[in-house]
mmCIF file as gemmi writes it, N, C-alpha and C atoms, coordinates in Angstrom:
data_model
loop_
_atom_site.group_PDB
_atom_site.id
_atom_site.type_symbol
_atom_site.label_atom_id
_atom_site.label_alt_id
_atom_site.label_comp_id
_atom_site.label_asym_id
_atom_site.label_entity_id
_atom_site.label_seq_id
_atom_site.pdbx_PDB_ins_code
_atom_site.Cartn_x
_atom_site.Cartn_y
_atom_site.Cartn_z
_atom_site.occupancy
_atom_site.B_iso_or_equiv
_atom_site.pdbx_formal_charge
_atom_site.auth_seq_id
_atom_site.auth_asym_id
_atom_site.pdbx_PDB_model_num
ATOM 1 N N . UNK Axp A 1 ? -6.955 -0.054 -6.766 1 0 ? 1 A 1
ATOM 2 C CA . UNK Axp A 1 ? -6.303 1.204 -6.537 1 0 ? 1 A 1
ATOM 3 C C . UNK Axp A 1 ? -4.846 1.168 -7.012 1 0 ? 1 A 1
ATOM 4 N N . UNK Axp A 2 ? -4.218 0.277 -6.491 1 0 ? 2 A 1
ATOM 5 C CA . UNK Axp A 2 ? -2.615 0.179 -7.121 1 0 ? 2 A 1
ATOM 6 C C . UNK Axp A 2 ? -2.719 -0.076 -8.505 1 0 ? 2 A 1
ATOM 7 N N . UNK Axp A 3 ? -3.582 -0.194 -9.136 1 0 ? 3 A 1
ATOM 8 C CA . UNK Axp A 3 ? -3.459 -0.216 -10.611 1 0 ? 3 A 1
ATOM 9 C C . UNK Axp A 3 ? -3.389 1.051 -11.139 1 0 ? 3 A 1
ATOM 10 N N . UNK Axp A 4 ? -4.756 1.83 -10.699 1 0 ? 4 A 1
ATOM 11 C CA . UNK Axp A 4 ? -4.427 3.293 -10.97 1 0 ? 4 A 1
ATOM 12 C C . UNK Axp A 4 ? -2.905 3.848 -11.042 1 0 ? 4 A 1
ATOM 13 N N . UNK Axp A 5 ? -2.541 3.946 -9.686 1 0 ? 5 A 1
ATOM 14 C CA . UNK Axp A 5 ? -1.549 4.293 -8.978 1 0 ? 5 A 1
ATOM 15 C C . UNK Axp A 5 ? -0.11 3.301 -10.317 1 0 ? 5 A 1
ATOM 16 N N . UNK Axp A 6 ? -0.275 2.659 -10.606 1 0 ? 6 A 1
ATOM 17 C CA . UNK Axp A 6 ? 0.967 2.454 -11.59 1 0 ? 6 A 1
ATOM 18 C C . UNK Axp A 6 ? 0.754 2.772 -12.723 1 0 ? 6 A 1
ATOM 19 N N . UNK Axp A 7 ? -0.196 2.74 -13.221 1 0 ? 7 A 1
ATOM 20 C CA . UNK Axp A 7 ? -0.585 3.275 -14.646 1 0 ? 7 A 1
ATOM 21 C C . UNK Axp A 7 ? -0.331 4.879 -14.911 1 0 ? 7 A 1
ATOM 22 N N . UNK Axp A 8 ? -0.464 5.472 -13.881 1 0 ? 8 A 1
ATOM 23 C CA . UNK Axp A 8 ? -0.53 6.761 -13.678 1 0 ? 8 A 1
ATOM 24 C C . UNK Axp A 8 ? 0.798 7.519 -13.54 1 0 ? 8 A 1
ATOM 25 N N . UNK Axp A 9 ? 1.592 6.34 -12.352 1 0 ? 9 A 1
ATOM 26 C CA . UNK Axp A 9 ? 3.192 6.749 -12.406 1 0 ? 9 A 1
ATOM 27 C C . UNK Axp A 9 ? 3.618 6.461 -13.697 1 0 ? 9 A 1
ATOM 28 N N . UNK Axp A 10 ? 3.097 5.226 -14.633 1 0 ? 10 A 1
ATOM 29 C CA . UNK Axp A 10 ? 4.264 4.933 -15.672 1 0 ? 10 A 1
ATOM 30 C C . UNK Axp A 10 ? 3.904 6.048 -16.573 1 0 ? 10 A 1
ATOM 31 N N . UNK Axp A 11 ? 2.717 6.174 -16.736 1 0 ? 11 A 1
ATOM 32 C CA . UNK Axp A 11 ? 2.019 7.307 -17.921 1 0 ? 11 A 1
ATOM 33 C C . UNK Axp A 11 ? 3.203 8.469 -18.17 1 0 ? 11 A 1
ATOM 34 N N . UNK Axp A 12 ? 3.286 8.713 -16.266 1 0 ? 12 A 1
ATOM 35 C CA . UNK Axp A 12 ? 3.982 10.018 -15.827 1 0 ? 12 A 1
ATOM 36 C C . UNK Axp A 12 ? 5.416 9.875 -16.203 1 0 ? 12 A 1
ATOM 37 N N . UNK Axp A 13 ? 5.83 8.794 -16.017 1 0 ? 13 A 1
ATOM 38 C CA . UNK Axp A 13 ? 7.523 8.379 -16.578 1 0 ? 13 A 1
ATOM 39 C C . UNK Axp A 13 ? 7.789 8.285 -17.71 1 0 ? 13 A 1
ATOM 40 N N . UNK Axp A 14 ? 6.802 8.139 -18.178 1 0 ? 14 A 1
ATOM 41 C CA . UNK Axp A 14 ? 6.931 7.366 -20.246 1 0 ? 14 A 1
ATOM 42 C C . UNK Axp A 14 ? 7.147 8.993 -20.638 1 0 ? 14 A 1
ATOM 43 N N . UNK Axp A 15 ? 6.115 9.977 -19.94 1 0 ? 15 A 1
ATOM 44 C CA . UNK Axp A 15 ? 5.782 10.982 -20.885 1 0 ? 15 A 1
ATOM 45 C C . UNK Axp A 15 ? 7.134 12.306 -20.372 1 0 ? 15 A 1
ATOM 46 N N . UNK Axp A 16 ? 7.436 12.077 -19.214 1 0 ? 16 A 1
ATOM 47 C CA . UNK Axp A 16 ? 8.984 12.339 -18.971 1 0 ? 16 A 1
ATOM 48 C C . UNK Axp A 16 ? 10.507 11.85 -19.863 1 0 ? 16 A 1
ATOM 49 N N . UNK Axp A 17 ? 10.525 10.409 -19.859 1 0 ? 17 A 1
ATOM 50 C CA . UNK Axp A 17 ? 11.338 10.062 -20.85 1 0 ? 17 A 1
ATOM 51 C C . UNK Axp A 17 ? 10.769 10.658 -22.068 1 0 ? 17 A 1
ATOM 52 N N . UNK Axp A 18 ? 9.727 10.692 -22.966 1 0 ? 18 A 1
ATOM 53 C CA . UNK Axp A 18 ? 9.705 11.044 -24.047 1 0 ? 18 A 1
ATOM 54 C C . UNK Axp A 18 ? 9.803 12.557 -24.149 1 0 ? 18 A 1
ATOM 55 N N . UNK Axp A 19 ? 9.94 13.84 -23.308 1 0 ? 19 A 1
ATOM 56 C CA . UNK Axp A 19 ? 10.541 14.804 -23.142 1 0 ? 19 A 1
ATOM 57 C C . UNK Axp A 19 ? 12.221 15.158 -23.059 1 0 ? 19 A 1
ATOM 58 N N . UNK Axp A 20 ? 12.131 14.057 -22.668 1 0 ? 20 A 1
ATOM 59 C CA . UNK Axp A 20 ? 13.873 13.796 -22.583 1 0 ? 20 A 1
ATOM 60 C C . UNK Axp A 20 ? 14.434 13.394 -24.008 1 0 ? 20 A 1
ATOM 61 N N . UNK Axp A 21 ? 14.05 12.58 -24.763 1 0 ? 21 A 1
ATOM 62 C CA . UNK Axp A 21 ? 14.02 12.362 -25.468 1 0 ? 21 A 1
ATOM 63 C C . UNK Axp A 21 ? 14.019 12.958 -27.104 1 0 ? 21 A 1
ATOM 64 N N . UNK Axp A 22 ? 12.556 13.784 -26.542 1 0 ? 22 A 1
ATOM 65 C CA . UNK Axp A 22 ? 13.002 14.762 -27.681 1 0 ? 22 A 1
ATOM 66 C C . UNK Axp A 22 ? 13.33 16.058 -27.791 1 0 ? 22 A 1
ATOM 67 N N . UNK Axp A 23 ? 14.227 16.191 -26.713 1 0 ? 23 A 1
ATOM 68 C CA . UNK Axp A 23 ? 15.334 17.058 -26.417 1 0 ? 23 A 1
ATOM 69 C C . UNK Axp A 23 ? 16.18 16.596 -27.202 1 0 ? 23 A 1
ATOM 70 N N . UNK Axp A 24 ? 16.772 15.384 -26.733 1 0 ? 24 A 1
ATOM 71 C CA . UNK Axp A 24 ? 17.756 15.094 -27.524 1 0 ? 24 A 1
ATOM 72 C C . UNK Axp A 24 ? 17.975 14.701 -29.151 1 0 ? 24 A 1
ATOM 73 N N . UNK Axp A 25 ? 16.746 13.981 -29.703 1 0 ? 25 A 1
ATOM 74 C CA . UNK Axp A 25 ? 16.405 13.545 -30.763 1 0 ? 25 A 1
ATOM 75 C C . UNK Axp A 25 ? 16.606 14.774 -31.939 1 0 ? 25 A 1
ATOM 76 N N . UNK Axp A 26 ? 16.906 13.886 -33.251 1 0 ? 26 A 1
ATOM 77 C CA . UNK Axp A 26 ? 16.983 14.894 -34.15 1 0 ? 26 A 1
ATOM 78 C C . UNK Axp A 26 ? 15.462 14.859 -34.917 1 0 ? 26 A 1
ATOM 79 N N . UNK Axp A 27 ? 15.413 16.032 -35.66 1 0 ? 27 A 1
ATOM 80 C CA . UNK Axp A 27 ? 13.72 16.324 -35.872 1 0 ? 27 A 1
ATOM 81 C C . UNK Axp A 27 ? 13.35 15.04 -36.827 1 0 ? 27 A 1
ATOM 82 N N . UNK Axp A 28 ? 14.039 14.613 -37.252 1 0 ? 28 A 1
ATOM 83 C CA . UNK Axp A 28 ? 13.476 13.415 -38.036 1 0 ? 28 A 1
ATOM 84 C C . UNK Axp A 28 ? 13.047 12.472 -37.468 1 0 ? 28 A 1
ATOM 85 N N . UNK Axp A 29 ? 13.366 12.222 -35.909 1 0 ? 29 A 1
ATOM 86 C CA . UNK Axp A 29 ? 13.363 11.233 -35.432 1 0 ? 29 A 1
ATOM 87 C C . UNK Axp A 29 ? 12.477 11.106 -34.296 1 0 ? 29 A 1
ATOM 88 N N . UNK Axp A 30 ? 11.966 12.103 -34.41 1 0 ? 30 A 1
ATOM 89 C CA . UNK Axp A 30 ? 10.438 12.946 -33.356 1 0 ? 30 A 1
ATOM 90 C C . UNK Axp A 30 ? 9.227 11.887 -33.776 1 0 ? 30 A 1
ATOM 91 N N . UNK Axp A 31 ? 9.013 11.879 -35.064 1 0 ? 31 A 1
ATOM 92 C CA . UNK Axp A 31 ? 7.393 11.239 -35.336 1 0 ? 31 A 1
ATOM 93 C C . UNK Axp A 31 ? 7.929 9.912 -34.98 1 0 ? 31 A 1
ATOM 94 N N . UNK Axp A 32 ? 8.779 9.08 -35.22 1 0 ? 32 A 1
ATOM 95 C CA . UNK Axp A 32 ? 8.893 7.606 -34.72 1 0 ? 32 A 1
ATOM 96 C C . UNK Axp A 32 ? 8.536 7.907 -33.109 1 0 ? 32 A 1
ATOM 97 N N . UNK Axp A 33 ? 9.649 8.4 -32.65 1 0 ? 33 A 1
ATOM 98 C CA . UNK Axp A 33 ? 9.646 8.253 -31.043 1 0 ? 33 A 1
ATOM 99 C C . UNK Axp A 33 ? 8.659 8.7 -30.381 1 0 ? 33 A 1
ATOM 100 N N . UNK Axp A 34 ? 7.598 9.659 -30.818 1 0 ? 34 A 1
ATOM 101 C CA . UNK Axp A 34 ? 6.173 9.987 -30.243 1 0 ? 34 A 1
ATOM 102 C C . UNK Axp A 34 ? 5.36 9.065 -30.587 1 0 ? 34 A 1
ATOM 103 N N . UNK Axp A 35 ? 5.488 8.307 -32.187 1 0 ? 35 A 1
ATOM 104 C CA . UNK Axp A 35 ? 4.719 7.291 -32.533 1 0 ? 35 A 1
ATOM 105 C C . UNK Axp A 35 ? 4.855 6.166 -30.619 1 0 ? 35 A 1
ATOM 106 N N . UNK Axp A 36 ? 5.872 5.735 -30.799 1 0 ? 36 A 1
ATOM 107 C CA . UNK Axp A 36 ? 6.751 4.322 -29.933 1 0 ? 36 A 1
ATOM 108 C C . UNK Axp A 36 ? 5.985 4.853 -28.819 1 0 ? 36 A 1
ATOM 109 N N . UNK Axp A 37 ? 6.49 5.491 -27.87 1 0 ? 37 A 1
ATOM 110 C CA . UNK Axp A 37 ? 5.577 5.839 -26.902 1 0 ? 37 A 1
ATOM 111 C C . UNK Axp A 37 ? 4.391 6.097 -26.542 1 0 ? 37 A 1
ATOM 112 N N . UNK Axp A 38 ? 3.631 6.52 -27.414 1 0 ? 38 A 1
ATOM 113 C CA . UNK Axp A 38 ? 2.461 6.931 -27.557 1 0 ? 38 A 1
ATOM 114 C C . UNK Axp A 38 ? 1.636 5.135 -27.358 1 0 ? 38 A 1
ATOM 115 N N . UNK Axp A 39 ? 2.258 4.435 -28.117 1 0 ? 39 A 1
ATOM 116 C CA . UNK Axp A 39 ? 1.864 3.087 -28.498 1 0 ? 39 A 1
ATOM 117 C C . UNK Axp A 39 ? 1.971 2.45 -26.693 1 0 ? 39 A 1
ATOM 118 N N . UNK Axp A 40 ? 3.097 2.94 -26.52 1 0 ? 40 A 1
ATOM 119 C CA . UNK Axp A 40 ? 3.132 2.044 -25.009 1 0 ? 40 A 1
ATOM 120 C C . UNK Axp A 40 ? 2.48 2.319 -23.883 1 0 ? 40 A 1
ATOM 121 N N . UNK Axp A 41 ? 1.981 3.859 -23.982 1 0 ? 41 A 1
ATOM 122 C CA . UNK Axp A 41 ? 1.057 4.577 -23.065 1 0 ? 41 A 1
ATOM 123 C C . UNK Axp A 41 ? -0.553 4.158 -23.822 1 0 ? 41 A 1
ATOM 124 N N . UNK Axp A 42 ? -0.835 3.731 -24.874 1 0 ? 42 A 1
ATOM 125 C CA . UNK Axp A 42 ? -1.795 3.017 -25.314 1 0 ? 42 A 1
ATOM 126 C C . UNK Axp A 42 ? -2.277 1.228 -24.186 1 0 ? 42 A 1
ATOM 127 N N . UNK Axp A 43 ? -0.961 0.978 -24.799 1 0 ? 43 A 1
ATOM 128 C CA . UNK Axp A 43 ? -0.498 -0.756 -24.546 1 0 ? 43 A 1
ATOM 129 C C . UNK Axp A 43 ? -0.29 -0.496 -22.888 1 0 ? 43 A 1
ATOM 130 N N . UNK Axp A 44 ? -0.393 0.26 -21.915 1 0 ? 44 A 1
ATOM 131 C CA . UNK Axp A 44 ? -0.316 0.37 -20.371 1 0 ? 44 A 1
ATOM 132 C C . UNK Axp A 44 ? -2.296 0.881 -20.016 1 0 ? 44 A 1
ATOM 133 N N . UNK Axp A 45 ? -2.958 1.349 -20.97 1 0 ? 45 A 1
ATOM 134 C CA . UNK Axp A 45 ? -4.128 1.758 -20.674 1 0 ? 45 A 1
ATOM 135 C C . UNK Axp A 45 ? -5.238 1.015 -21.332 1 0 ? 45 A 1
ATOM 136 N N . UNK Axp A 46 ? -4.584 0.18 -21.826 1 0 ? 46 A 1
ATOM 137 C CA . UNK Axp A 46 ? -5.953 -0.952 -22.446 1 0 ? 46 A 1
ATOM 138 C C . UNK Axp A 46 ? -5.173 -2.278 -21.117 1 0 ? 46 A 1
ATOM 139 N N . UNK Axp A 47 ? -3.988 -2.647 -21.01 1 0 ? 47 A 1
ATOM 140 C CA . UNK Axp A 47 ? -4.023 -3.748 -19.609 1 0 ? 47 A 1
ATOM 141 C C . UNK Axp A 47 ? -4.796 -3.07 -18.447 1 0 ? 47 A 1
ATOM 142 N N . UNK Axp A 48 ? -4.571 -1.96 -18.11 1 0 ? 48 A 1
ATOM 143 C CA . UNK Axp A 48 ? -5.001 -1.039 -17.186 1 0 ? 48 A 1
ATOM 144 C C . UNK Axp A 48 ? -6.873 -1.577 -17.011 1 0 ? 48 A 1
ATOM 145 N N . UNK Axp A 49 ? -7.119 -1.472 -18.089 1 0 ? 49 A 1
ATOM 146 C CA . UNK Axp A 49 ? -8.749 -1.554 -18.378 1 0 ? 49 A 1
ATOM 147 C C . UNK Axp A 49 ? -9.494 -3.093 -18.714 1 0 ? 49 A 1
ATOM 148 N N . UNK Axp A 50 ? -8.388 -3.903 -18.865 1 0 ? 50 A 1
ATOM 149 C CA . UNK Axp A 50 ? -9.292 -5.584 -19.387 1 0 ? 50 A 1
ATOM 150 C C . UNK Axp A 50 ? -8.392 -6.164 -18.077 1 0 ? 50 A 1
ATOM 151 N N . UNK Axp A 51 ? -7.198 -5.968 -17.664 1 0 ? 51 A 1
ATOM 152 C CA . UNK Axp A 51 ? -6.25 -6.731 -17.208 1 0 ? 51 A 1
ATOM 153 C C . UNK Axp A 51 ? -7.172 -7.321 -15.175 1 0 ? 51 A 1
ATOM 154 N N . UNK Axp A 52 ? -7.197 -8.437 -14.927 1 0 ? 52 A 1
ATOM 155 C CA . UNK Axp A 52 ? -7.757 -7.943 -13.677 1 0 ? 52 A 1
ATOM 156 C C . UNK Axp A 52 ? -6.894 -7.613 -12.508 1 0 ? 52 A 1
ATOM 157 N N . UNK Axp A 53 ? -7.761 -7.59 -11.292 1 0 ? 53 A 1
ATOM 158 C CA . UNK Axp A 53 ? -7.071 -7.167 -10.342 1 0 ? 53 A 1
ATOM 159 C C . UNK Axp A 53 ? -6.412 -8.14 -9.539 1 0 ? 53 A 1
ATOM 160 N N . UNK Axp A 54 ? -5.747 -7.08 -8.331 1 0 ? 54 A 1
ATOM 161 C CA . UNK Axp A 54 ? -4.622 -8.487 -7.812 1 0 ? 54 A 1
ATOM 162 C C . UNK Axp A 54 ? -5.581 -9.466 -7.018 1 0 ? 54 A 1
ATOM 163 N N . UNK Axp A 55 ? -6.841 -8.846 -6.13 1 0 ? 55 A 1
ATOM 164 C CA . UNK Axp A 55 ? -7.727 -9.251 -6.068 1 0 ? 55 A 1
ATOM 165 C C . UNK Axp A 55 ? -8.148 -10.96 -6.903 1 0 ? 55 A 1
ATOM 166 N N . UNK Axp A 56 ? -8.594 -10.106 -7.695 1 0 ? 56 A 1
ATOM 167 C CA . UNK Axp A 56 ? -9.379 -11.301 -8.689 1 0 ? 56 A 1
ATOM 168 C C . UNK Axp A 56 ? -8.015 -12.866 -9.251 1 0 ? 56 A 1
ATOM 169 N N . UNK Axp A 57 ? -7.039 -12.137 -8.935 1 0 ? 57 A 1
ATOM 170 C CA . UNK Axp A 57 ? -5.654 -13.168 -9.204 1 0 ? 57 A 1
ATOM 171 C C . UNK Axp A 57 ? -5.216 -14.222 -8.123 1 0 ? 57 A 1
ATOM 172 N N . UNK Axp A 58 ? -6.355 -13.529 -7.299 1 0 ? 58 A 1
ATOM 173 C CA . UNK Axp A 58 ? -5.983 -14.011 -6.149 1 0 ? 58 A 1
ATOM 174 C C . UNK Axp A 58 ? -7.034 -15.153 -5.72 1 0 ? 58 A 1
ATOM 175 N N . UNK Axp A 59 ? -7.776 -14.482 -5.83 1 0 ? 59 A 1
ATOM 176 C CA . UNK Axp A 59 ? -8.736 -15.639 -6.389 1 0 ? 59 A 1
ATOM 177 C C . UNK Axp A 59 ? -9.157 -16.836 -7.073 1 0 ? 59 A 1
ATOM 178 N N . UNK Axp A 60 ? -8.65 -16.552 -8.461 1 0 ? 60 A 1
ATOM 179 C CA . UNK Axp A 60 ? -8.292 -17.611 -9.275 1 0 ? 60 A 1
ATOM 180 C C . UNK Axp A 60 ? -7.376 -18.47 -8.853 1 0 ? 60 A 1
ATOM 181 N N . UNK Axp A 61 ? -6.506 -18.274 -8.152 1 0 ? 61 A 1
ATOM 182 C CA . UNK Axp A 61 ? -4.741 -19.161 -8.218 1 0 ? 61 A 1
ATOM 183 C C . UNK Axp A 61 ? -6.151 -20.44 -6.829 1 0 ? 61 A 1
ATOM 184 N N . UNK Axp A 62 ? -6.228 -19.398 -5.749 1 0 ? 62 A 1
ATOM 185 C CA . UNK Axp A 62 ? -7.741 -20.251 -4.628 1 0 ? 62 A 1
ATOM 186 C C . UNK Axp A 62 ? -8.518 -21.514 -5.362 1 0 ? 62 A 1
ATOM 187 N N . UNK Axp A 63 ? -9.353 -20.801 -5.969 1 0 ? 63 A 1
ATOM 188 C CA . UNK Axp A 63 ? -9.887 -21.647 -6.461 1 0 ? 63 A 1
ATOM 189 C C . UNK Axp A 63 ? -9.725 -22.852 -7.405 1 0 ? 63 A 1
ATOM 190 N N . UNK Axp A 64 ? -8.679 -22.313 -8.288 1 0 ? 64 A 1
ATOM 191 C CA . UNK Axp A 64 ? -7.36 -23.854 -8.711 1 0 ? 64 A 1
ATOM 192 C C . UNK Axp A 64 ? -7.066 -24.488 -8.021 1 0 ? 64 A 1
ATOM 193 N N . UNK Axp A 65 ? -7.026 -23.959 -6.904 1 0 ? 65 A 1
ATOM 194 C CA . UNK Axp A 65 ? -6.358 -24.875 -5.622 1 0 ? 65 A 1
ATOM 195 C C . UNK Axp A 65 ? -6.954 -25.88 -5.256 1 0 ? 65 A 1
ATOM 196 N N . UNK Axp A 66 ? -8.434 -25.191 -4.596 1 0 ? 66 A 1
ATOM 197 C CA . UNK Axp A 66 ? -9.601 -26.137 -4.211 1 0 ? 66 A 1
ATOM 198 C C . UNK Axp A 66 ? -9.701 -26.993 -5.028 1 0 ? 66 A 1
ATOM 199 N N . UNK Axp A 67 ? -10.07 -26.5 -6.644 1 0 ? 67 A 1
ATOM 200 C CA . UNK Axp A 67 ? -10.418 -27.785 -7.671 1 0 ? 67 A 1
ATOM 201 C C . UNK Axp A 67 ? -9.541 -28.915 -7.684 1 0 ? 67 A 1
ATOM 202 N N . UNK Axp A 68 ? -8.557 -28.705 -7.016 1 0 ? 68 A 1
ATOM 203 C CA . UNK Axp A 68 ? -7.216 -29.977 -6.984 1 0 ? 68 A 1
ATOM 204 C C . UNK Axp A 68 ? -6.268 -30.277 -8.064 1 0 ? 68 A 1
ATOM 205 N N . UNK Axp A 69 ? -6.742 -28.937 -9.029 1 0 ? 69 A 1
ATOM 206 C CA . UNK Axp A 69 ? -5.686 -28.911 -10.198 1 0 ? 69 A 1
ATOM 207 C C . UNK Axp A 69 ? -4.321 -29.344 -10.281 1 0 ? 69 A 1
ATOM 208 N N . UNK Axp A 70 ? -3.812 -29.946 -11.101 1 0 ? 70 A 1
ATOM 209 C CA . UNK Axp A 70 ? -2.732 -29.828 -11.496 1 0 ? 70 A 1
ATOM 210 C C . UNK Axp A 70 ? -1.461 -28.706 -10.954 1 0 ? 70 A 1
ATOM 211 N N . UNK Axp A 71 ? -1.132 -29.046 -10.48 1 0 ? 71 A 1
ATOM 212 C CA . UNK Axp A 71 ? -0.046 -27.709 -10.224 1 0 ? 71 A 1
ATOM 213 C C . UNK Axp A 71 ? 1.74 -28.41 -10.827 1 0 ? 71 A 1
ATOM 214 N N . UNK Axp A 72 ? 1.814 -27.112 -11.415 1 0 ? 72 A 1
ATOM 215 C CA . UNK Axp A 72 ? 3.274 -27.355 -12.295 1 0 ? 72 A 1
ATOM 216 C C . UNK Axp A 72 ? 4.79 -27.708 -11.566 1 0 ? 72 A 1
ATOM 217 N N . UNK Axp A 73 ? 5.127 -28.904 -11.999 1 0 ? 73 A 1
ATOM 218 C CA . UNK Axp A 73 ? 6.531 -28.887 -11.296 1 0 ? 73 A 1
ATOM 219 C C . UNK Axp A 73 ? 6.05 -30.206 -9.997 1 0 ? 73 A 1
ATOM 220 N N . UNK Axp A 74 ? 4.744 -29.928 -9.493 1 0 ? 74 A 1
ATOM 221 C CA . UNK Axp A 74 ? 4.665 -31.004 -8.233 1 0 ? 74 A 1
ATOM 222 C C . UNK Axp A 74 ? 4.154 -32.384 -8.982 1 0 ? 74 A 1
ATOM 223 N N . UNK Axp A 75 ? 2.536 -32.323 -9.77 1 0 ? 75 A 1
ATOM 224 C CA . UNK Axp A 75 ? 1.762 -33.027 -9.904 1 0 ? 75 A 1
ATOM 225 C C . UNK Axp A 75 ? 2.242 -33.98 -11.6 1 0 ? 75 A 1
ATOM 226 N N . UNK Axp A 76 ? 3.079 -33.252 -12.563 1 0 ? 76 A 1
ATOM 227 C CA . UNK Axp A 76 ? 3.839 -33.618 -13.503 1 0 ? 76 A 1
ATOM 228 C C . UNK Axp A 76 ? 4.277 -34.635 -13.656 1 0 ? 76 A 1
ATOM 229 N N . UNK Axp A 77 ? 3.811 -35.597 -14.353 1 0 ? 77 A 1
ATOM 230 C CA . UNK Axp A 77 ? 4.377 -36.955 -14.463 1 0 ? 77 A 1
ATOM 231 C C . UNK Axp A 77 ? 4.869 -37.103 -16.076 1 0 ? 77 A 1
């Protein structure tokens, strides 16, 4: 759920700044800056979709644990 929930606020912020933006922008400088953003509201909805959850992160770090892995900084020789 909090993934939604940030993807959704940033979507909502990106696409605010880029209103702001091209307010201010001169017309030449419109297709870059819709390009740029467009790219980052891309690059927030493909992590959104492969990236996992805090869940599943949470999990993993567990189960490293159990396996008796290596952990950085302690086990380092």
């Amino acid at each position: 759920m909090w993934r939604r929930a940030y993807v959704y606020a940033a979507s909502l912020g990106l696409g605010l700044i880029l209103m702001r933006l091209a307010e201010r922008a001169d017309l030449a400088d419109l297709p870059m800056l819709a390009r740029a953003i467009t790219g980052l509201m891309a690059l927030m909805a493909v992590l959104y979709l492969v990236g996992p959850t805090a869940q599943q992160l949470i999990a993993f770090v567990a189960e490293l644990r159990a396996r008796g892995g290596p952990r950085p900084g302690i086990d380092s020789t």
